[in-house]
N, C-alpha and C positions, 0 to 999 in steps of 0.2 A: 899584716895582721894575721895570724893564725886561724885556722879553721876551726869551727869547732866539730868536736867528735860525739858528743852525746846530743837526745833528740832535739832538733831546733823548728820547736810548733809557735805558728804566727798566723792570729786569728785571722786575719787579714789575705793570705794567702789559697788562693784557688786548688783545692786540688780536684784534677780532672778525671786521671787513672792515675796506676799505679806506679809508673815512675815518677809523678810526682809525689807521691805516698813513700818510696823509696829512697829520696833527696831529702825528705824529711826525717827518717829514718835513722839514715847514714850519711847526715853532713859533712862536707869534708874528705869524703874518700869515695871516690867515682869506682873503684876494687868492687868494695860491699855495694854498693849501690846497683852495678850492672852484675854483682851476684845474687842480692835478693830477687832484680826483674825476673831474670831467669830461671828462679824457684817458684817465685810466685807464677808465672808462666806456664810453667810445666806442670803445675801442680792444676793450676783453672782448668789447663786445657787437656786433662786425662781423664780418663773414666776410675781407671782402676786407681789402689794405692800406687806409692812410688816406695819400691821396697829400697831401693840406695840413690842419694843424690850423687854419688863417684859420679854417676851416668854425666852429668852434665858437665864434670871436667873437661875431658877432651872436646864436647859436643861445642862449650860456649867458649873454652879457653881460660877459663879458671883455676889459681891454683889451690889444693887441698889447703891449703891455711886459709887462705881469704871464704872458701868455701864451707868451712866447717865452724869458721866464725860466724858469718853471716848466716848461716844454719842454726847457729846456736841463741844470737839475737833476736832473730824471727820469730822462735820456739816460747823462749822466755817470755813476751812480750806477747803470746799469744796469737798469734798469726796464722802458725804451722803446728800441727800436732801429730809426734810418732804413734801409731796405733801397735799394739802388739798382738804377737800372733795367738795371745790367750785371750784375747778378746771377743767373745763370741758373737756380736752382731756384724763381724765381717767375716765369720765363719774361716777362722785359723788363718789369715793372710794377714800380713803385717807388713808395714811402712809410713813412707809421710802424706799427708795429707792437710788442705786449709783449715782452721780451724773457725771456730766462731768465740773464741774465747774473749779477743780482741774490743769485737764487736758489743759483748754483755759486760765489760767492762767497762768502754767508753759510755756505754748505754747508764750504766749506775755511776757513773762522774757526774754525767749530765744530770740525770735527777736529783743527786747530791748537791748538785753548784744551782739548782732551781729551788730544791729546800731552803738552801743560806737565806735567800732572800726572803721566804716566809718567814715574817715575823710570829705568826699566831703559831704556829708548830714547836715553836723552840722558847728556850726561859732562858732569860736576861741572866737569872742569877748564875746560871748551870754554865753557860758559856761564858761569864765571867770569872767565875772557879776554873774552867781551861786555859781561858787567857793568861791567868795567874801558875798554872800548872807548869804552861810550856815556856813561862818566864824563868820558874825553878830549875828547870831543865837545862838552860840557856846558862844561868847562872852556874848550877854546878860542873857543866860544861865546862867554861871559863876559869871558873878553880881549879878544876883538874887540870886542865890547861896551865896555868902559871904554875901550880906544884910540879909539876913535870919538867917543864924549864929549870925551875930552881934546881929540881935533884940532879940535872944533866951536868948546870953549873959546878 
């Protein structure tokens, strides 16, 4: 069975520290996995920015692709954020550093998926015009889909 590559979250699932936060992460490829620890790592355990992750190439044995991916996933996803040197609350120094972005985002899921379940907050009719919404969607999807078939035919 193949592994899979994008995030694999399972309610069920302890996580303790951050490599297990990084197994969920990056299923599938122990590369990205033992290169996010090590950003994330280096980045907890510094005072200052970190003006280039290169540094950690040679340090962990990482190659610049699996590095500059897993840099790039971290980023996206909120974890890690480059600061620039225009940035005046760190006074002209620039690099990476954790972010909290992550964190205010799983925060407004969780309130979001606590909402669903209030009935009194939300109107039956409104989210049944959505239901019907993303039916439309689903469906012209599908047409477009078979028109496209046909025209390759």
């Amino acid at each position: 069975m193949p592994e899979h590559t994008k995030i694999s979250f399972n309610h069920r699932k302890d996580i303790s520290d951050y490599s297990d936060l990084v197994e969920i992460l990056f299923p599938g490829n122990r590369n990205q996995q033992h290169a996010a620890a090590c950003i994330l790592f280096e980045l907890k355990w510094t005072d200052l920015l970190i003006p280039n992750l290169a540094n950690l190439e040679p340090k962990y044995g990482i190659s610049r692709r699996i590095l500059q991916r897993t840099r790039a996933k971290l980023s996206r996803l909120g974890l890690i954020e480059h600061v620039s040197y225009l940035n005046s609350r760190y006074g002209g120094k620039h690099g990476w550093k954790l972010s909290t972005r992550f964190e205010r985002a799983l925060n407004q899921l969780a309130q979001k998926c606590a909402g669903f379940r209030d009935t009194k907050i939300s109107s039956k009719e409104k989210e049944l015009i959505l239901v019907e919404f993303t039916n439309s969607k689903r469906s012209t999807r599908d047409s477009n889909t078979k028109a496209s078939i046909e025209y390759q035919q």
